[in-house]
N, C-alpha and C positions, 0 to 999 in steps of 0.2 A: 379434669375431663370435661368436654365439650359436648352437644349434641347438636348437628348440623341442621340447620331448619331447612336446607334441599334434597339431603338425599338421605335425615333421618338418623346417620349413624352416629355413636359416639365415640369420640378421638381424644388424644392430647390432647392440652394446648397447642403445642407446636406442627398441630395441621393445620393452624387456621392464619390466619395475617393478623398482627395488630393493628387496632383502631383505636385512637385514646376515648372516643367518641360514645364506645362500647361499656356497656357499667363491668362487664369483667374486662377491657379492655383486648377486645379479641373479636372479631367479625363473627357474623355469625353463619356464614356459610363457609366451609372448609376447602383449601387450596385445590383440592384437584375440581370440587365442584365448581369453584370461583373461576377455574382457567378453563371447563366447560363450557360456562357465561360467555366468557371473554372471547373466546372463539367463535362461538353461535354467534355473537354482537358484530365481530370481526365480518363474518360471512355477510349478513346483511346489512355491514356498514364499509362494503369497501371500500370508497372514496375518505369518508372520514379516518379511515385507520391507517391511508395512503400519507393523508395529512399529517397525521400526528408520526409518522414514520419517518418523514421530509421532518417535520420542526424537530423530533429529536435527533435526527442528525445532522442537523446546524446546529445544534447550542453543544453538542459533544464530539465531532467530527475529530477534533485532534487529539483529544483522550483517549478518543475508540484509535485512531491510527498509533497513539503512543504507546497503548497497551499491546495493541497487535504487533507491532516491533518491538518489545522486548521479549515476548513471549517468544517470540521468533528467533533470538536472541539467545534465549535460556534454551531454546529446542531448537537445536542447529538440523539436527535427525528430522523432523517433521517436514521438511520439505521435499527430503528425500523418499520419506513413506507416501507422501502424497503421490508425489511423481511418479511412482510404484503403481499404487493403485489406480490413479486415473493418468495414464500415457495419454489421452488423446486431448484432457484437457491443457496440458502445459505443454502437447507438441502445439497446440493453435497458439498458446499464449508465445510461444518462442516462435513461432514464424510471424505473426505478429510484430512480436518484437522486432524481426530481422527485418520485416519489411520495411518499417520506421526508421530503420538507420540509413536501411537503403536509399529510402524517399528524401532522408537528413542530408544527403552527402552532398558538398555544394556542388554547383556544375560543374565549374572548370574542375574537379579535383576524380570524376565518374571517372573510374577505367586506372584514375595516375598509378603509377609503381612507388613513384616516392613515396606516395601517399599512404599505401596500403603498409608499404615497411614503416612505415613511424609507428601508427597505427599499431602492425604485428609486436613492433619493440616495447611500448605503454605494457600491452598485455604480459608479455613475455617478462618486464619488471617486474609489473603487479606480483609475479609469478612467483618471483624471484624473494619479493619483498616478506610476499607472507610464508614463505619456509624456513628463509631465515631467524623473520620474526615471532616465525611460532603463531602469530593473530591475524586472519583473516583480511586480508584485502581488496577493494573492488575497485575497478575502473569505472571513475564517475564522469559524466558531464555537466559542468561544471553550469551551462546554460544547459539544463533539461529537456529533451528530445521532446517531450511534454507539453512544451511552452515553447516549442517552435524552434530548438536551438538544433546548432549544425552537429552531424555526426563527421567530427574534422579533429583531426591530431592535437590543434588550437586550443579546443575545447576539452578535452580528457584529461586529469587530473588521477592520480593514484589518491586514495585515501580508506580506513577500516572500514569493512564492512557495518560495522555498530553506527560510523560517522552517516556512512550513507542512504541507512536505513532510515535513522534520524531525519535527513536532509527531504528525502522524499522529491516531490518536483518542485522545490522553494532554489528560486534562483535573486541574488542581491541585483536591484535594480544597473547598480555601476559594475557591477562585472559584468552582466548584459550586455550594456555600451560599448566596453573595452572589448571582448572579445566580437562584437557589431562591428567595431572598428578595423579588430585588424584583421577579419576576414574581409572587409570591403578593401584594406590595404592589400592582402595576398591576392583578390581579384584585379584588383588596378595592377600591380606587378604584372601579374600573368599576362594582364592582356597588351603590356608591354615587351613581351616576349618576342 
């Protein structure tokens, strides 16, 4: 048992944070008073806690994104109770999205029919792929709408949703190129049409 030198009372051990620093090894203000502090500090140190919010998520950015996709992962259901509750968030976040592919779609290919049927057929695999195989499959772009890449038949690859959650907007500099390439080839064709 502890007694808190801020708000007096006496606790566990285990209300308070280790300090090696401490002769009992134990701070001496207790967690809920400590994250009191740390708030009141927060308040009047906004720009400072902006900082330290920015550095800690550069030195953990992929950790935090890796742990958030598996979690994801392990609670397939979670997205779908979100979606539930907040409709209005994930209806913005899906026009959004839609807009993006919109904007994605090279010129020459706005309006094609070929286009939209290749397109219809990936997804309609994809479809296909994950019922047979039991595991979830997504239609990726392989150069990420993200990083500027085309919303084009070219670019869309079938692969596990686990694959592409993993992948995120991480596109290999030479598949870039290649698929740069043969979209400037299907544009040069076309406009030998």
């Amino acid at each position: 048992m502890k007694t808190c030198t801020k708000c007096g009372e006496t606790k566990e051990f285990n209300a308070f944070t280790k300090r090696k620093e401490a002769k009992d090894g134990y701070r001496g203000v207790c967690k809920s008073c400590r994250n009191v502090q740390t708030r009141e500090w927060e308040l009047r140190n906004p720009e400072k806690r902006s900082e330290q919010r920015k550095k800690w998520r550069d030195q953990h950015l992929d950790e935090a994104r890796k742990a958030t996709a598996a979690w994801h992962l392990k609670n397939p259901h979670s997205r779908t109770e979100y979606k539930k509750k907040n409709p209005g968030v994930y209806a913005n976040a899906s026009v959004r999205r839609e807009r993006k592919k919109a904007h994605s779609i090279p010129k020459h290919l706005v309006n094609c029919k070929k286009e939209k049927d290749a397109i219809n057929k990936i997804y309609i695999m994809r479809a296909l792929i994950s019922q047979v195989t039991g595991v979830q499959h997504h239609v990726d772009h392989m150069w990420p709408l993200a990083d500027g890449g085309p919303h084009w038949s070219g670019n869309l690859q079938i692969i596990t949703a686990e694959e592409n959650v993993k992948k995120r907007a991480k596109v290999n500099p030479a598949i870039k190129a290649t698929i740069q390439e043969m979209l400037d080839e299907e544009v040069r064709l076309n406009a030998e049409r």
